[in-house]
N, C-alpha and C positions, 0 to 999 in steps of 0.2 A: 790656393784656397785660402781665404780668409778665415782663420779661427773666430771671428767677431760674430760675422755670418754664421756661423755655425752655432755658438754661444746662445747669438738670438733668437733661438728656434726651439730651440730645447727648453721646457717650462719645467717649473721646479714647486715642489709642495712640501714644505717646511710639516714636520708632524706627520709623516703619514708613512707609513700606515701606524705608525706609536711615537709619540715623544721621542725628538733627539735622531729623529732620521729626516733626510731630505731626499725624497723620490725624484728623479728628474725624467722625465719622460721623453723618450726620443722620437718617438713616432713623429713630430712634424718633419724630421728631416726629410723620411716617406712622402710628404707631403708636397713636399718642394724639391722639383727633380732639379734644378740647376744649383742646389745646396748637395743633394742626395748626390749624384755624377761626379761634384766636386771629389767629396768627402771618396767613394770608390775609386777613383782616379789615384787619389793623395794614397791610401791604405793599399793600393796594389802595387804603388810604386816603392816602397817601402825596401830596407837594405833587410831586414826580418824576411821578409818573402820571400827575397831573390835569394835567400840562403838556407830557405827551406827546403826540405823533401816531400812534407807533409803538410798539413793543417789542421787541428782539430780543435773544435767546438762543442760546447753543453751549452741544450737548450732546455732553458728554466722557465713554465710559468708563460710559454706562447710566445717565445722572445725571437726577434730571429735570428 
């Protein structure tokens, strides 16, 4: 997987939601299944995983 590709996809808003924060919005990767495959390919291969037992997640605000 190319980090670049990935980089490119992701949009970002300076100021928002207040001064001094940059929101980056990931949802195009959704967008782009041969970015999106990438990236779950890359994150399941991972030495973190292979040496887990579990996995847990918080989901904030619709996030997935």
């Amino acid at each position: 997987m190319n980090i670049n590709n990935l980089k490119s996809v992701i949009d970002s808003y300076r100021d928002f939601p207040q001064e001094g924060i940059v929101f980056r919005d990931v949802l195009p990767i959704l967008r782009n299944p041969d970015i999106f495959s990438d990236l779950i390919k890359k994150m399941s291969s991972s030495k973190v995983l292979e040496n887990s037992d579990a996995i847990i997640a918080i989901d904030a605000r619709g996030f997935i």
